[in-house]
N, C-alpha and C positions, 0 to 999 in steps of 0.2 A: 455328769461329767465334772462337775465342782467338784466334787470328793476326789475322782482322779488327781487333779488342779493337784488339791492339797495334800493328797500322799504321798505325790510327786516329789511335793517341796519337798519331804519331809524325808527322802530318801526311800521310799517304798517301792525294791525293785518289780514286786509283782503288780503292781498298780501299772507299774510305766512297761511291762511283758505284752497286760492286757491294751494299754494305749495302743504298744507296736504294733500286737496281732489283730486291731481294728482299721487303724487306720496305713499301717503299712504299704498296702494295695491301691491306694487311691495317693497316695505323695511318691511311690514308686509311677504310675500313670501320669503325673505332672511332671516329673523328671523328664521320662520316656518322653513325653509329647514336646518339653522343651529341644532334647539333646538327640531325639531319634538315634538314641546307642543302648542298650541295653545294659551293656555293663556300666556306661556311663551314671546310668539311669538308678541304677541297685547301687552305684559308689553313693552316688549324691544322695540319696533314701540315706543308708546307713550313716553317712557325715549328719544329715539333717536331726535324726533320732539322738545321734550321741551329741550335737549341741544342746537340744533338746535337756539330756540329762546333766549337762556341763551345766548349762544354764537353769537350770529347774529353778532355783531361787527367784529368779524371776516371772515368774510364770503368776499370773493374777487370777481371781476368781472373777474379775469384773468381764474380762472376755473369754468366749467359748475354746475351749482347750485344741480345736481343730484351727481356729481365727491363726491361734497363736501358732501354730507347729506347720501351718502353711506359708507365715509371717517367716517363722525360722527357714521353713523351703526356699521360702523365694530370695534372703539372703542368700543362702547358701550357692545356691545357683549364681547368683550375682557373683557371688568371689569368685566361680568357679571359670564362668565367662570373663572374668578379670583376668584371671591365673593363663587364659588361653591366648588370651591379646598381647600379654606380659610375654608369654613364652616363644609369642611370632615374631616380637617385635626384637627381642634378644638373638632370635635364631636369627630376623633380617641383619641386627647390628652385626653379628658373628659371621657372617657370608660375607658381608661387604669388605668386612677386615680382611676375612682370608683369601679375598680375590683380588686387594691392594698389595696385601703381602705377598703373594704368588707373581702381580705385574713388576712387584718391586726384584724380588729375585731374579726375574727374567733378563729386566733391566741391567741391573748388577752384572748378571754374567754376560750378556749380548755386550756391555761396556768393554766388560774385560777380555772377552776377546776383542776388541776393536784395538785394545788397546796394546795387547800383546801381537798383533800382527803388528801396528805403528811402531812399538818397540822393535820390534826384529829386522826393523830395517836399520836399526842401529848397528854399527861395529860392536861384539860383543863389550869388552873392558865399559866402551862408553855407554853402554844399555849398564849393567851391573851397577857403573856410580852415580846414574841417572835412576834407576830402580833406589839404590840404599837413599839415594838423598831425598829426592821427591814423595817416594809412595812409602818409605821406611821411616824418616824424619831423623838418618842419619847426618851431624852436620858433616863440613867438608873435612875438618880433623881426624875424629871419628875415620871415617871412608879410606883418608890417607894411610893410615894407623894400620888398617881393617885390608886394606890394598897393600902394602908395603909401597908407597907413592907418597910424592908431596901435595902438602893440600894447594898449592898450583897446578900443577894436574891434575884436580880432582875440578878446581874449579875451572878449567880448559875443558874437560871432557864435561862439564855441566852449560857451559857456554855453547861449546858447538852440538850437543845434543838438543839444549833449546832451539836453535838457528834451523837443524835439521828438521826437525819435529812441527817448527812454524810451519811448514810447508804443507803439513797435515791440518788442514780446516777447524775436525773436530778434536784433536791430540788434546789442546790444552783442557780444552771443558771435560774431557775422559780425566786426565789426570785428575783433577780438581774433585769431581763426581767421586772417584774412587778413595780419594782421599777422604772425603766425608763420610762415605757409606762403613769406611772400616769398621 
């Protein structure tokens, strides 16, 4: 098996042919018996053989050429079990997100309609400068301008829309909420 060893190094594909066609069946067997998947089994075999030849330069005469290429096995499988823990643990991070994100949308829209029924108990003109001002960040100029009114009417109709709307528990924290979420 030394000579293998060092054909290996040496880049000798038919050296490392007869390695695969020996020992193939038995590091395909250790896969299998780890990963009970077949294909799992034949993937991790083939990664195993082509580090193998990625690595040949290290390959020593001092240990038996199986020692080492079960050494490289049992890495391999180690990343692979790594790669699988990595990939549960990203798919749990990724569900989590998009079951926050989905309660956050829900949120959002269950607000807005709360908040569009509390609106509509407004007189129209006074909903519209209570809309532009509050949830738009129109100031009361602007609204005046935007309304053909003075901006003492805009700020009379922002005065008794507030007054109105106290009346409603949760109005202000809707407004507020929606404000943020824009």
């Amino acid at each position: 098996m030394s000579n293998y060893i060092q054909n290996i190094r040496e880049g000798d594909h038919i050296s490392f042919e007869i390695v695969f066609k020996l020992w193939h069946r038995k590091v395909y067997a250790y896969f299998f018996k780890k990963t009970a998947s077949e294909s799992q089994a034949e993937e991790l075999t083939q990664l195993a053989f082509i580090k193998l030849w990625r690595f040949k330069h290290t390959l020593t005469e001092e240990l038996p050429l199986d020692v080492q290429l079960f050494k490289i096995a049992k890495t391999t499988l180690l990343d692979y079990f790594k790669k699988i823990l990595n990939d549960e643990r990203n798919l749990k991070v990724y569900h989590q997100e998009l079951v926050k994100s989905s309660e956050e949308v829900a949120e959002l829209y269950e607000a807005k309609q709360q908040l569009e029924v509390v609106l509509n108990c407004l007189p129209p003109t006074r909903k519209q400068v209570f809309v532009l001002s509050r949830l738009h960040g129109y100031s009361y100029k602007e609204i005046a301008e935007q309304l053909s009114i003075s901006p003492r009417t805009v700020e009379k109709h922002i005065s008794l829309a507030v007054k109105q709307l106290n009346g409603y528990a949760y109005a202000p924290a809707l407004i507020v909420l929606l404000g943020f979420l824009k």
